[in-house]
C-alpha positions in Angstrom: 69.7 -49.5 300.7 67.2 -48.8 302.7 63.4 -48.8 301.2 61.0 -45.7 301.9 57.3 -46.3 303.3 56.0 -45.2 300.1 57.7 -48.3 298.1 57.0 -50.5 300.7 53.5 -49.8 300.4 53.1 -50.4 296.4 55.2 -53.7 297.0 52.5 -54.5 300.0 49.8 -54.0 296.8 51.3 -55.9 294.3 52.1 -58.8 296.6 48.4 -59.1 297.6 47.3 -58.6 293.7 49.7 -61.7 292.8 49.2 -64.0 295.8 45.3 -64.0 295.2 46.0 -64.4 291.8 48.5 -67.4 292.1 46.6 -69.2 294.5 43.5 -68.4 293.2 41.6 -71.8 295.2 42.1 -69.4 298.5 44.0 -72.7 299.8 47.7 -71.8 300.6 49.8 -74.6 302.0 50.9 -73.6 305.8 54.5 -75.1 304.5 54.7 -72.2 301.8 54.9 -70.0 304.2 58.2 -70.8 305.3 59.7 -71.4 301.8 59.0 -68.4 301.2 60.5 -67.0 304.2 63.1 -69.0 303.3 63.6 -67.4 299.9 65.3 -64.3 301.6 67.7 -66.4 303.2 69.0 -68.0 300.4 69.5 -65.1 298.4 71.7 -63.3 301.3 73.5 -66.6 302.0 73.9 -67.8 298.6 73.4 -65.2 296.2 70.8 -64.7 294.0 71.4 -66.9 291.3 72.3 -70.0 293.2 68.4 -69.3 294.9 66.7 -69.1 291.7 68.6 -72.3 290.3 67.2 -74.1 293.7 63.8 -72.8 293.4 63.6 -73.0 289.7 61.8 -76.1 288.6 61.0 -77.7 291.7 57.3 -78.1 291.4 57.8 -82.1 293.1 59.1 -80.9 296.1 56.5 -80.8 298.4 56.1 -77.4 298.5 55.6 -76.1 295.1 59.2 -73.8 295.3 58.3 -72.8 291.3 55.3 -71.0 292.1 57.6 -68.4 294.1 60.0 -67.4 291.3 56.3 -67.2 289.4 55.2 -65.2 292.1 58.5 -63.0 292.1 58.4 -62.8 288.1 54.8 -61.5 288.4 56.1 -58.8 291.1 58.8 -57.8 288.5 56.3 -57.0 286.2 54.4 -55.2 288.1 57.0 -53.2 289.5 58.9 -52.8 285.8 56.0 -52.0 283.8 55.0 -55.6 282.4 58.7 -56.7 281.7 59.5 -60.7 282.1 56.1 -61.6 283.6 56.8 -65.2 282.2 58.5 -67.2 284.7 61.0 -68.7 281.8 61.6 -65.1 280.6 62.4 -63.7 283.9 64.6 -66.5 284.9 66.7 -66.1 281.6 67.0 -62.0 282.8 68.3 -63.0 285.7 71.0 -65.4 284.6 72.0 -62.9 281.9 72.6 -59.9 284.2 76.4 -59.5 285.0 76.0 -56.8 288.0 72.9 -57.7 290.2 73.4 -55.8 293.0 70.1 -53.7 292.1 68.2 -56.4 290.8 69.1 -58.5 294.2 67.7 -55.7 296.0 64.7 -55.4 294.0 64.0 -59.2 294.3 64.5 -59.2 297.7 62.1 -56.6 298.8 59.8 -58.4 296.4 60.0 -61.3 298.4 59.9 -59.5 301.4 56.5 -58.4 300.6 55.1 -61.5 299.0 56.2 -63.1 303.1 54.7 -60.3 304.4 51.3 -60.6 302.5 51.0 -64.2 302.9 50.6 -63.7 306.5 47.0 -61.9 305.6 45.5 -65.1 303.9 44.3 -67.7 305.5 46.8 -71.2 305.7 45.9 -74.5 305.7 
């Protein structure tokens, strides 16, 4: 499915809105960037619930992998009208959702945009 400009650029809006909210220090790790380039991957290689199960909980990998499905569960919100904002909520949303082919779509752009956004702040 392809995703018109006009989507792209609310997703562009929220994804600046939660990064600067998430990493409110300014100081983003230079190795986030590629987990969460990585996050995109996963999900076409593996599926989306294998990613979240990787992702979810990992906060003593080096790179914090549980801020991204925070990140992507603040997107959600956003993008749903306030609707599984709590990384524990959202995750259970996901796991409980038989056909995901939308939601995998949704997530994905999400991600898309949070990469895409990252790129603007300054890494360290």
């Amino acid at each position: 499915m392809k995703t018109s400009k006009e989507r792209k650029s609310k997703l562009m809006a929220y994804a600046n809105e939660v990064i600067a909210d998430t990493f409110r220090s300014g100081r983003i790790e230079d190795s986030f960037n590629g987990q969460m380039a990585a996050f995109s991957v996963s999900v076409a290689l593996s599926g989306l619930k294998p990613t979240l199960a990787i992702y979810h909980g990992d906060s003593a990998a080096i790179v914090n992998k549980d801020k991204i499905v925070e990140m992507l569960a603040k997107m959600y919100a956003k993008d749903k009208n306030g609707k599984y904002s709590n990384t524990e909520d959202f995750y259970k949303m996901v796991c409980g959702i038989n056909d995901e082919k939308q939601l995998r779509q949704d997530i994905t752009e999400y991600a898309i945009a949070l990469k895409l956004t990252l790129r603007t702040f300054q890494l360290v």
